[in-house]
Short mmCIF file of the C-alpha atoms (twelve columns), coordinates in Angstrom:
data_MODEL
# 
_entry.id   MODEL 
# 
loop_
_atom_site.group_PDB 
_atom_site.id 
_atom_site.type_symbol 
_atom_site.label_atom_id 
_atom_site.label_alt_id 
_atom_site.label_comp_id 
_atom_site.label_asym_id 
_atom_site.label_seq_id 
_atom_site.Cartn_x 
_atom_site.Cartn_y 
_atom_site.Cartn_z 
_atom_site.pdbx_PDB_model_num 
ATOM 1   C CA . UNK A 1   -14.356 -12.381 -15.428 1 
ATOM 2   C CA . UNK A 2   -10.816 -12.598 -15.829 1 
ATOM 3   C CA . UNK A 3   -7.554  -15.010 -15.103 1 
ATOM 4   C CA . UNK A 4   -4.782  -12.845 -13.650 1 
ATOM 5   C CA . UNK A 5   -1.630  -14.307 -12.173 1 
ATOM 6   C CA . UNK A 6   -1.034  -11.311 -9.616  1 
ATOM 7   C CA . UNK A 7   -3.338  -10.779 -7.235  1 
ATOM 8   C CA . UNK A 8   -3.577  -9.141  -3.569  1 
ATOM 9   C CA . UNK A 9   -3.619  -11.813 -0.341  1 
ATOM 10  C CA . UNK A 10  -4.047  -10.464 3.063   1 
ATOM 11  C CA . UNK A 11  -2.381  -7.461  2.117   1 
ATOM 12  C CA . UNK A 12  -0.063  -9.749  0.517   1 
ATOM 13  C CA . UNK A 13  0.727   -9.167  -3.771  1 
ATOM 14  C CA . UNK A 14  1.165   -12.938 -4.592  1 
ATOM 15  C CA . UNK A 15  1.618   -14.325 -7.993  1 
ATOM 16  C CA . UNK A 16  -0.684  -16.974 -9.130  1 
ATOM 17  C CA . UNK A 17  0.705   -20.357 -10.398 1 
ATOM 18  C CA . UNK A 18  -1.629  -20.564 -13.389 1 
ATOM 19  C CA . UNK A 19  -5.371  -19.149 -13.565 1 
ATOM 20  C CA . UNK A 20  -6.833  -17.869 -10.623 1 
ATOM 21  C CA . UNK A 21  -6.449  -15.351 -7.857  1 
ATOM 22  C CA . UNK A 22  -5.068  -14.537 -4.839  1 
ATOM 23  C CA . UNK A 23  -5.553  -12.545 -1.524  1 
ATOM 24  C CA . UNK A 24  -5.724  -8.838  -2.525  1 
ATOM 25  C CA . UNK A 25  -5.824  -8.539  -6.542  1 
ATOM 26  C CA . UNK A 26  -6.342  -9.456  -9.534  1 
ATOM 27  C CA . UNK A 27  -3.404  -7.451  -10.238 1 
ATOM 28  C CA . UNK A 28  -1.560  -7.181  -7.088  1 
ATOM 29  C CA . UNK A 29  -1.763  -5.740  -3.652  1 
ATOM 30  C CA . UNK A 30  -2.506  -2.879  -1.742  1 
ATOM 31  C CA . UNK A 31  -4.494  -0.831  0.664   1 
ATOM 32  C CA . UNK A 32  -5.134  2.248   2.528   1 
ATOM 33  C CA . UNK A 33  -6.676  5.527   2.090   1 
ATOM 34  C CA . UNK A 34  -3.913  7.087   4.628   1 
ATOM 35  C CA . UNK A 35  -1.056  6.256   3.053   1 
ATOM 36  C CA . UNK A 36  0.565   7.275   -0.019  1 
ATOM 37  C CA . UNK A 37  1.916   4.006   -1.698  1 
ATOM 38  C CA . UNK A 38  5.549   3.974   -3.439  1 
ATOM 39  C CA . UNK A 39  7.708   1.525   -3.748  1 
ATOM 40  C CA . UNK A 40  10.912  3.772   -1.363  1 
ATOM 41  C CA . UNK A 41  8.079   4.361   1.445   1 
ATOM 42  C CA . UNK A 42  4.753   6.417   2.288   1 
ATOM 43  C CA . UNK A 43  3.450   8.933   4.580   1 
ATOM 44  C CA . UNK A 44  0.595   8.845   6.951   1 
ATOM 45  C CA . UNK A 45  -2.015  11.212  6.929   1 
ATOM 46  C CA . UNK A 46  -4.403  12.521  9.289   1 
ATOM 47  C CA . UNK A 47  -2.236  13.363  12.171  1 
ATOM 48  C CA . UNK A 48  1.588   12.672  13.311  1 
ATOM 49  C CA . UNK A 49  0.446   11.391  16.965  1 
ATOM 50  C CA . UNK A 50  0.543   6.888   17.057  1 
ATOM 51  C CA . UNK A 51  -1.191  7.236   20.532  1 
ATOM 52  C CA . UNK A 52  -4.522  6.402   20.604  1 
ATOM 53  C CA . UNK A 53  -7.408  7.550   22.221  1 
ATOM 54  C CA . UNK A 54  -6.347  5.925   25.668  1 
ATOM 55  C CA . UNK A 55  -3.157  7.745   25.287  1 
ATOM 56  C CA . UNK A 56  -0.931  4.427   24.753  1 
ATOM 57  C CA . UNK A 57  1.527   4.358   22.126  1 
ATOM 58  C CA . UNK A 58  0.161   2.399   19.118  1 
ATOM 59  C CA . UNK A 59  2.701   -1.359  17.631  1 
ATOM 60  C CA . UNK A 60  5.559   0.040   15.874  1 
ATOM 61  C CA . UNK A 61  5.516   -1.236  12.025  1 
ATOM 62  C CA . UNK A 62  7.535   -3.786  12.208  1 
ATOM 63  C CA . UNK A 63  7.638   -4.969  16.002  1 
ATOM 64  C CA . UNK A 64  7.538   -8.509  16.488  1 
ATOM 65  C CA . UNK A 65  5.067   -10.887 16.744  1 
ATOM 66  C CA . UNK A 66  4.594   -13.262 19.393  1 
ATOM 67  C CA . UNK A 67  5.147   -16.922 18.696  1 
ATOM 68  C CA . UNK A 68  3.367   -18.100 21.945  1 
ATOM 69  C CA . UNK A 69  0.025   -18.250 21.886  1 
ATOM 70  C CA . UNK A 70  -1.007  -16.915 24.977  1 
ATOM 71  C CA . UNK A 71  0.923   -13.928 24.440  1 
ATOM 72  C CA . UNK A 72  -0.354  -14.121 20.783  1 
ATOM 73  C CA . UNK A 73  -4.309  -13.656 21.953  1 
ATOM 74  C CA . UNK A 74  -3.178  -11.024 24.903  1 
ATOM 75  C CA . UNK A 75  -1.551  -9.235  21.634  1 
ATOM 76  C CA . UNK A 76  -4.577  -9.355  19.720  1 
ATOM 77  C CA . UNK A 77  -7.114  -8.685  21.991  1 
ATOM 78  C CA . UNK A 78  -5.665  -5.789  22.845  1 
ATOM 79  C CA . UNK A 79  -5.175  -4.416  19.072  1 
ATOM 80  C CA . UNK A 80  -8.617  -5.168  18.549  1 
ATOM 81  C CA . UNK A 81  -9.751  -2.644  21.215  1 
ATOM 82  C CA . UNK A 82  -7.791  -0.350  20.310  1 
ATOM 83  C CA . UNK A 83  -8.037  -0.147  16.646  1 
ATOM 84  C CA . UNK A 84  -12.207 -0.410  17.071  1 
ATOM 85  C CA . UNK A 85  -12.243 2.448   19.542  1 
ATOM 86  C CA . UNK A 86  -10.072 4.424   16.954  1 
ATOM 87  C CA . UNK A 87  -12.002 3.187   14.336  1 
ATOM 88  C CA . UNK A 88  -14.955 4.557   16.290  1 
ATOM 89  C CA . UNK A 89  -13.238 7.959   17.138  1 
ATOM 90  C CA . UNK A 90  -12.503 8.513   13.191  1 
ATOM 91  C CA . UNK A 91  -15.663 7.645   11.466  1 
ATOM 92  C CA . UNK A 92  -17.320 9.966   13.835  1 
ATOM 93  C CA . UNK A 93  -15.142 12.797  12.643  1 
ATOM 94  C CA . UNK A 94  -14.732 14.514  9.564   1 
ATOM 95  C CA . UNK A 95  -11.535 13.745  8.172   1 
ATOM 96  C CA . UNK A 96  -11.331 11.229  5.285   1 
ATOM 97  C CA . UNK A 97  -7.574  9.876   6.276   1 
ATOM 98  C CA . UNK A 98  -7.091  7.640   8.890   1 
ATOM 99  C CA . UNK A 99  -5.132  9.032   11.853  1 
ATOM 100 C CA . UNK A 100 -1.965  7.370   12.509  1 
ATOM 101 C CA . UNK A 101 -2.847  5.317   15.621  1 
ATOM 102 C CA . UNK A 102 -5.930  3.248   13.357  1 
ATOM 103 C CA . UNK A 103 -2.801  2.856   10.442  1 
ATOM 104 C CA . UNK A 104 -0.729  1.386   12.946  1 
ATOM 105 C CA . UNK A 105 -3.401  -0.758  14.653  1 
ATOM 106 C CA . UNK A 106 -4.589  -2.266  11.176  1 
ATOM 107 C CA . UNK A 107 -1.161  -3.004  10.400  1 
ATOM 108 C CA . UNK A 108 -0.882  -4.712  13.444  1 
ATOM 109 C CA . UNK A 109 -3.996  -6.632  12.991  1 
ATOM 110 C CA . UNK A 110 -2.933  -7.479  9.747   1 
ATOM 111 C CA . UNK A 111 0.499   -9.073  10.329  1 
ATOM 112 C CA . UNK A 112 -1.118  -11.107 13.459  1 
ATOM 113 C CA . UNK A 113 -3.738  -12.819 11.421  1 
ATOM 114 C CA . UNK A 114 -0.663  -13.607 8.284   1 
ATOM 115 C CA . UNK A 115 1.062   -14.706 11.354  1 
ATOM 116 C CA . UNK A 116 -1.113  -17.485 12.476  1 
ATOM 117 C CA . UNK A 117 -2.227  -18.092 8.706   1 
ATOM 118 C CA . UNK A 118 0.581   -19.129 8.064   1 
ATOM 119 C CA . UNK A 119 0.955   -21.668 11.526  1 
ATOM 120 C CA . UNK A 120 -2.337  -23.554 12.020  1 
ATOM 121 C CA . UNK A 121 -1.565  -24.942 15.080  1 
ATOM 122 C CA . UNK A 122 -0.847  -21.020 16.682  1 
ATOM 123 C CA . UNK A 123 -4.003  -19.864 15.041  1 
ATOM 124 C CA . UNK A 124 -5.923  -22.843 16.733  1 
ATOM 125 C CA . UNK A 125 -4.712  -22.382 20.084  1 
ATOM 126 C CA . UNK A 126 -4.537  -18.368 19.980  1 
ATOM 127 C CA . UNK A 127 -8.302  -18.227 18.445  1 
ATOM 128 C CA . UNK A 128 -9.004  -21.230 21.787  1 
ATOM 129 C CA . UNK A 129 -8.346  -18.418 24.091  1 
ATOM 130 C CA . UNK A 130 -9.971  -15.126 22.437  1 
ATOM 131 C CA . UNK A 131 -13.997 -13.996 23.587  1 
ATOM 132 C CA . UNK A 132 -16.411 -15.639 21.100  1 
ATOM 133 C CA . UNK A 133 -17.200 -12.172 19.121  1 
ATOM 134 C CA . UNK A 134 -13.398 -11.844 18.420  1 
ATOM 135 C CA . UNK A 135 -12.709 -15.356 17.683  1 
ATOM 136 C CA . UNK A 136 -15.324 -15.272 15.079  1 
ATOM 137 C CA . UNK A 137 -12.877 -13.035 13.532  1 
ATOM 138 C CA . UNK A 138 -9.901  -14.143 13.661  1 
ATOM 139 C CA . UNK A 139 -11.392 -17.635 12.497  1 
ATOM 140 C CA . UNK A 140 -12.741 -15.179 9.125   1 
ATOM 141 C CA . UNK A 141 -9.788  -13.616 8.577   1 
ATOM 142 C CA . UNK A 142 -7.146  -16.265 9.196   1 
ATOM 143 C CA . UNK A 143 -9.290  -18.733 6.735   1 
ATOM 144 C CA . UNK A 144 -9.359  -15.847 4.256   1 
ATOM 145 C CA . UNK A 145 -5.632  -14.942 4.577   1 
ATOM 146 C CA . UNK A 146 -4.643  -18.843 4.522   1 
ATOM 147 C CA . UNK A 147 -6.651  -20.076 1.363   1 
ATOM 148 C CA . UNK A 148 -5.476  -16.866 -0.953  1 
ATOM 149 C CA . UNK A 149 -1.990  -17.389 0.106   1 
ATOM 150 C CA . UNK A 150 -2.000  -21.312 -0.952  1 
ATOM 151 C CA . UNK A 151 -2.268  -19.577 -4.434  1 
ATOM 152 C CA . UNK A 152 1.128   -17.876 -4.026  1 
ATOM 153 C CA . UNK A 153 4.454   -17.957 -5.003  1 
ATOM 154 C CA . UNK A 154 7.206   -15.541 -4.883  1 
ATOM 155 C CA . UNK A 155 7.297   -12.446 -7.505  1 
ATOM 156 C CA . UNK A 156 10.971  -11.402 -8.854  1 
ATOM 157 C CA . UNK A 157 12.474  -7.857  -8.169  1 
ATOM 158 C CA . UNK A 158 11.998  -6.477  -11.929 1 
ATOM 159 C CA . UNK A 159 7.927   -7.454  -11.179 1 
ATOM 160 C CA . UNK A 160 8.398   -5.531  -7.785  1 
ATOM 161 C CA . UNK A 161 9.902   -2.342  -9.475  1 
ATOM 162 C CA . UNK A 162 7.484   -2.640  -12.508 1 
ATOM 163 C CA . UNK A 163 4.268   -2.441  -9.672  1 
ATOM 164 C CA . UNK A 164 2.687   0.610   -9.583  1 
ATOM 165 C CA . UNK A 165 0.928   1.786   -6.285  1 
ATOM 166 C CA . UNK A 166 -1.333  4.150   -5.498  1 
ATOM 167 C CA . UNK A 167 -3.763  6.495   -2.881  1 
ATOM 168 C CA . UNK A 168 -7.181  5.155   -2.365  1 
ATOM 169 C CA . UNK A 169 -9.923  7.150   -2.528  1 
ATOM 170 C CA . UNK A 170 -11.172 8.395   1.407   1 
ATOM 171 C CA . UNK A 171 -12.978 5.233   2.875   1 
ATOM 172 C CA . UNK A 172 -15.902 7.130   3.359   1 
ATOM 173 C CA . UNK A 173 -16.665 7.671   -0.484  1 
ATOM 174 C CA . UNK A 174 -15.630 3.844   -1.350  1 
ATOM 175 C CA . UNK A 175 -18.198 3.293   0.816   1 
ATOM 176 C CA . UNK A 176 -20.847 5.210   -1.006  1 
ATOM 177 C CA . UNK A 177 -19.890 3.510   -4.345  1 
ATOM 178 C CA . UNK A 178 -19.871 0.198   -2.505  1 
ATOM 179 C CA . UNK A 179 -23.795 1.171   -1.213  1 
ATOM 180 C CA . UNK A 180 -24.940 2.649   -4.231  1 
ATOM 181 C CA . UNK A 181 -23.848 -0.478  -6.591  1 
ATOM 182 C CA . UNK A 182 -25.898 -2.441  -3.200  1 
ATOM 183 C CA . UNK A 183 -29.120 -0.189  -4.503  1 
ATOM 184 C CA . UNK A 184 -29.133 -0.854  -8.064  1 
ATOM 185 C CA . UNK A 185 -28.434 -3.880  -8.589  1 
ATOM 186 C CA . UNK A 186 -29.270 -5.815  -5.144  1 
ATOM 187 C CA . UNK A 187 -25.748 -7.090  -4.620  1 
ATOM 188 C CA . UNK A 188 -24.667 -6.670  -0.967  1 
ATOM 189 C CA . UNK A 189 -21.902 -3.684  -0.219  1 
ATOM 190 C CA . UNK A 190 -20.093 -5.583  1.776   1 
ATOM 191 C CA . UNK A 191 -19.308 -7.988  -1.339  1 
ATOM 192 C CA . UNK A 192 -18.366 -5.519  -3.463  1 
ATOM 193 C CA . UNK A 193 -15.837 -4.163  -0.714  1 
ATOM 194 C CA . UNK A 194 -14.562 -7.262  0.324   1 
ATOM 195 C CA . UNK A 195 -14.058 -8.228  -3.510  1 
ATOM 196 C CA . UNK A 196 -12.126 -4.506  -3.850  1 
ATOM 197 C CA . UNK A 197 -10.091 -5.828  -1.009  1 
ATOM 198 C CA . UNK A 198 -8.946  -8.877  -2.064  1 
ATOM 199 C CA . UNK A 199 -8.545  -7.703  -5.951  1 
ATOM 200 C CA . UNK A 200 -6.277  -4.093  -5.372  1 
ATOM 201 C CA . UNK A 201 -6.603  -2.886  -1.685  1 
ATOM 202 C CA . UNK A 202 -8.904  -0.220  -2.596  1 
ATOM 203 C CA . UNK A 203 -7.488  0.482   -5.342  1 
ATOM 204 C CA . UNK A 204 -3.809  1.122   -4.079  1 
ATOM 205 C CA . UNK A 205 -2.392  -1.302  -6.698  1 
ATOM 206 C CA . UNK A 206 -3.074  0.268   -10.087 1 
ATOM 207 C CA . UNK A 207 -0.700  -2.137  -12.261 1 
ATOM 208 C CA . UNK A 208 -2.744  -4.207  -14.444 1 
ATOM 209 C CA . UNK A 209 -2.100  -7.805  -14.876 1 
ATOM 210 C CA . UNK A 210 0.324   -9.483  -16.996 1 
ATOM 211 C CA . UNK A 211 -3.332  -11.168 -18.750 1 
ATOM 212 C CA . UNK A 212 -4.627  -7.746  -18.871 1 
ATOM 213 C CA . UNK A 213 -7.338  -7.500  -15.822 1 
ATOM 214 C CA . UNK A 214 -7.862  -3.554  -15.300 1 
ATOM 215 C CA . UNK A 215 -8.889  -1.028  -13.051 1 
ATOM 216 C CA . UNK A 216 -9.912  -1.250  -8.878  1 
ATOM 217 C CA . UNK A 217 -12.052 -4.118  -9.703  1 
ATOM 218 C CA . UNK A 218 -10.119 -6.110  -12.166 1 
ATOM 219 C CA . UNK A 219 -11.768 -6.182  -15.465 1 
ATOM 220 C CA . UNK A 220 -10.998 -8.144  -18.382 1 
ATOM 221 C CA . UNK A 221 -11.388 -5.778  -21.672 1 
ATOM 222 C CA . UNK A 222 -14.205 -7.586  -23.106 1 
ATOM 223 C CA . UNK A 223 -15.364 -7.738  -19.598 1 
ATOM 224 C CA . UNK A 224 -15.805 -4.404  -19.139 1 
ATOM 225 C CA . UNK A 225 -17.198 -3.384  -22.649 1 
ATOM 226 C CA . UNK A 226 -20.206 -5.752  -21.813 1 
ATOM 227 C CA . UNK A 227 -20.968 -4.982  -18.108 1 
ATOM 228 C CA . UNK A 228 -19.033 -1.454  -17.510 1 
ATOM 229 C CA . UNK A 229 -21.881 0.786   -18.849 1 
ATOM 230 C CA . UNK A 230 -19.829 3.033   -20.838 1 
ATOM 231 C CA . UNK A 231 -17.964 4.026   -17.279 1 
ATOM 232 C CA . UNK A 232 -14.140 3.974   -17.120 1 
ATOM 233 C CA . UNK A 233 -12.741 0.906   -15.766 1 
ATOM 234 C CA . UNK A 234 -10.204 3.024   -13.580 1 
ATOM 235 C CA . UNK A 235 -12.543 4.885   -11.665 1 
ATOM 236 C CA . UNK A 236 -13.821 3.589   -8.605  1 
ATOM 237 C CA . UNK A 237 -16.982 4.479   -8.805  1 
ATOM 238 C CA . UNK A 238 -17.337 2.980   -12.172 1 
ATOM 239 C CA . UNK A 239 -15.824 -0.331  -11.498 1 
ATOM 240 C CA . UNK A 240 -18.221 -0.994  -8.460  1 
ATOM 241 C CA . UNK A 241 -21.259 -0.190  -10.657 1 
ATOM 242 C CA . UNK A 242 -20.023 -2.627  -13.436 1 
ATOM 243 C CA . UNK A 243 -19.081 -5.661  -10.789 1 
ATOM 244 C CA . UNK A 244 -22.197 -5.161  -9.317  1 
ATOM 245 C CA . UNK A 245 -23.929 -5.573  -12.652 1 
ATOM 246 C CA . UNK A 246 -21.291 -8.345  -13.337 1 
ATOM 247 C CA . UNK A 247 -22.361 -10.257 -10.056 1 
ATOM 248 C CA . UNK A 248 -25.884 -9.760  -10.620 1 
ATOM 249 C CA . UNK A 249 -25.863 -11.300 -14.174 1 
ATOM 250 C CA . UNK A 250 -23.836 -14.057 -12.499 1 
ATOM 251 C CA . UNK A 251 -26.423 -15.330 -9.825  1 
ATOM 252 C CA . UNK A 252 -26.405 -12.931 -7.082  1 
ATOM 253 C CA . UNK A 253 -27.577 -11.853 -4.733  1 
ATOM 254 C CA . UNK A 254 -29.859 -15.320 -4.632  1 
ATOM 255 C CA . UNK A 255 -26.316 -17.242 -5.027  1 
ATOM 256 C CA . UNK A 256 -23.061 -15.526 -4.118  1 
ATOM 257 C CA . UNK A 257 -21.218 -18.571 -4.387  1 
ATOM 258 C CA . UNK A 258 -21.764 -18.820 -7.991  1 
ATOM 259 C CA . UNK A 259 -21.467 -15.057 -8.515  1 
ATOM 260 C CA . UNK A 260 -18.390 -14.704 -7.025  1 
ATOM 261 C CA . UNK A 261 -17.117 -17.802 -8.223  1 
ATOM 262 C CA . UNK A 262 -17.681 -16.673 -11.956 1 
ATOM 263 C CA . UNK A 263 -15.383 -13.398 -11.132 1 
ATOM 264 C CA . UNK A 264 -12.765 -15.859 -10.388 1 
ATOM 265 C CA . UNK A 265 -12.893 -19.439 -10.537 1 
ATOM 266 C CA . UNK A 266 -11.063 -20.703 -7.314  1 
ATOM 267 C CA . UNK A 267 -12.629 -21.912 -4.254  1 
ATOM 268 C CA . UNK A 268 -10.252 -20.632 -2.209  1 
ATOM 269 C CA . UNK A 269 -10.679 -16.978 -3.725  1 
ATOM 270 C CA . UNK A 270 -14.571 -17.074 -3.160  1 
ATOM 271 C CA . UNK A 271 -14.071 -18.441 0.525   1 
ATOM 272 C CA . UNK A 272 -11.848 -15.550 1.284   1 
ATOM 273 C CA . UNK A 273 -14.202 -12.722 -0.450  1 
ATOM 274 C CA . UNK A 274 -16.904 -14.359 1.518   1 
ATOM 275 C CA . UNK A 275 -15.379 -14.568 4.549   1 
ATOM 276 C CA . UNK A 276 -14.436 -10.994 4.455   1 
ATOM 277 C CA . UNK A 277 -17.828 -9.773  3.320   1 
ATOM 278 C CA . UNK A 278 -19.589 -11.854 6.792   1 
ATOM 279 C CA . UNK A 279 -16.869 -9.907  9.278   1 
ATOM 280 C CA . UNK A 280 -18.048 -6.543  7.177   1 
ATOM 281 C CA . UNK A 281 -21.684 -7.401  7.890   1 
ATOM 282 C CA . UNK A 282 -20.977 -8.496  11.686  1 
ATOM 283 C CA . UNK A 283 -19.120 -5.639  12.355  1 
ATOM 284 C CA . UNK A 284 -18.995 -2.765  9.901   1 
ATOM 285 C CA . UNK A 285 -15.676 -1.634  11.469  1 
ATOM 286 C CA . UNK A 286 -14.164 -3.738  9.970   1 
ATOM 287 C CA . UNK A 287 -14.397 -2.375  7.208   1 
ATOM 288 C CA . UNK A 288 -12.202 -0.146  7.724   1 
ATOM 289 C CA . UNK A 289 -9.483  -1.695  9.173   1 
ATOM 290 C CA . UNK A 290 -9.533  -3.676  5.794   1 
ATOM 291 C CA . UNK A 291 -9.388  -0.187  4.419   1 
ATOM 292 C CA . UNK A 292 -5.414  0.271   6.636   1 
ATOM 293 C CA . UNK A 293 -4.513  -3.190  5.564   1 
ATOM 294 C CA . UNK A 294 -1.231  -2.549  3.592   1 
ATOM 295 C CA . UNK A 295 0.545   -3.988  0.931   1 
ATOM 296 C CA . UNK A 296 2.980   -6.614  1.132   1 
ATOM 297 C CA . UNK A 297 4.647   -8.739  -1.628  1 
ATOM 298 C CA . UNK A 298 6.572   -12.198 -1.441  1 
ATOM 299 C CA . UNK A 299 10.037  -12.660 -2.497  1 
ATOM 300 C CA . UNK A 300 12.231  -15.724 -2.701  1 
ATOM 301 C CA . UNK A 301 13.431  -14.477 0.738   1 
ATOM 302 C CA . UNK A 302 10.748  -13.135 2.639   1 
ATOM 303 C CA . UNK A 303 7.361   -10.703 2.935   1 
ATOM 304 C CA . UNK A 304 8.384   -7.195  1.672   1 
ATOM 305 C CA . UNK A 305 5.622   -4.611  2.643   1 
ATOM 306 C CA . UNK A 306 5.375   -1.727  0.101   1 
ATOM 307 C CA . UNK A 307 2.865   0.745   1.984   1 
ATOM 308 C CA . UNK A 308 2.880   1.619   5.441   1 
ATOM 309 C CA . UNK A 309 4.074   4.057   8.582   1 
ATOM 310 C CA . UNK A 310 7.790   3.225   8.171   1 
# 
């Protein structure tokens, strides 16, 4: 489909050593329908309270992360709970933003699974003492995070400043475009979501790519003239339609592999889409605490997140 050098990892904007991608984006990183993405901070909608439903005070956004594995799995175990239950407590609601106790719990999740992505011997002993249903998981996710950030390397400052961010669209309606790309053309929903995660966030990084990949799905020009239907290539609903027709005319759903492997041609990039897309279909909450994954970048000196509760 396309060759971009910036892409989205684990709610981490890496840049690409030559062709390929990385965890997030084809152009760079970001996620979350709650939260208003700029570069000098964000707000979070859908409520100002970070206690959850069980009245305990949600992770802070930047409280530390155990090193000890035992302490590690109590950590995640008990984020998991949490952020499901909220999870639970939203999607039964009407409100399309996230209230600030699933933000902070997705976050949370988030920088526990980069965490032991980046330390295999952690993630093997935490993941040894989770239950089997949240192991699975973490096992997913960690693979997922680990392989798209092998791809990265540090972007500069000017790159940083020169990102542009946005809102997602409400959860709710990506997952409508996700389902009704699923109907006509056969390709699962939960690929086309997990391929929206790992491209932009959702959308929430609208900077295109220094080859010139577009839109919330990453399209090549040429790309998109041939499988984009006459749609615009920036709107979400359009882009889901015309990857689903791009994946279809690439092999799936009878081969995802190959499908997903001619969006981007790197292993590791169609483990971690297909990784993401089996915890969607084992547990459609999941979904949306992809959806509050936020966006991080890598400099020389460190992870720098760009969207979040600050």
């Amino acid at each position: 489909m396309r060759f971009p050098d910036v892409v989205v990892a684990g709610g981490l904007v890496v840049v690409l050593a030559g062709c390929g991608v990385a965890e997030g984006a084809q152009r760079a990183d970001g996620e979350q329908a709650s939260t208003v993405a700029a570069g000098n901070g964000s707000r979070v909608a859908g409520g100002n309270s970070s206690k959850d439903a069980a009245g305990a005070v949600a992770p802070a956004p930047d409280v530390e992360i155990p090193s000890d594995a035992g302490a590690l799995a109590g950590a995640l175990k008990q984020t998991s709970t949490a952020l499901y239950a909220g999870i639970d407590a939203w999607t039964a609601g009407s409100a399309a933003a996230a209230p600030q106790d699933v933000v902070l719990y997705a976050l949370h999740q988030q920088r526990i699974y980069r965490a032991m992505a980046r330390d295999p011997k952690l993630a093997r002993e935490t993941i040894s003492r989770l239950p089997k249903p949240l192991a699975a998981e973490a096992r997913n996710d960690v693979k997922a995070v680990s392989g798209l950030l092998s791809l990265a390397r540090p972007i500069s400052a000017a790159q940083r400043k020169n990102m542009r961010l946005a809102e997602a669209e409400p959860a709710k309606r990506l997952r409508g475009y996700f389902q009704a790309g699923e109907k006509r053309f056969g390709v699962e929903w939960e690929v086309l979501a997990a391929i929206m995660l790992v491209e932009t966030k959702f959308g929430r990084v609208t900077s295109a790519s220094s080859s010139g990949a577009q839109g919330p799905m990453q399209f090549m020009p040429g790309t998109w003239k041939q499988y984009g239907m006459g749609g615009n290539v920036h709107r979400a609903k359009d882009a889901v339609l015309g990857a689903a027709n791009y994946l279809k005319a690439s092999g799936a759903p009878g081969n995802y592999r190959r499908a997903v492997w001619a969006y981007n041609h790197d292993n590791r990039y169609v483990d971690a889409v297909l990784a993401h897309a089996r915890q969607i279909k084992r547990d459609p909450r999941s979904f949306y605490a992809y959806y509050n994954w936020q966006v991080f970048v890598l400099s020389k000196t460190g992870d720098i997140r760009l969207t979040g509760p600050r």
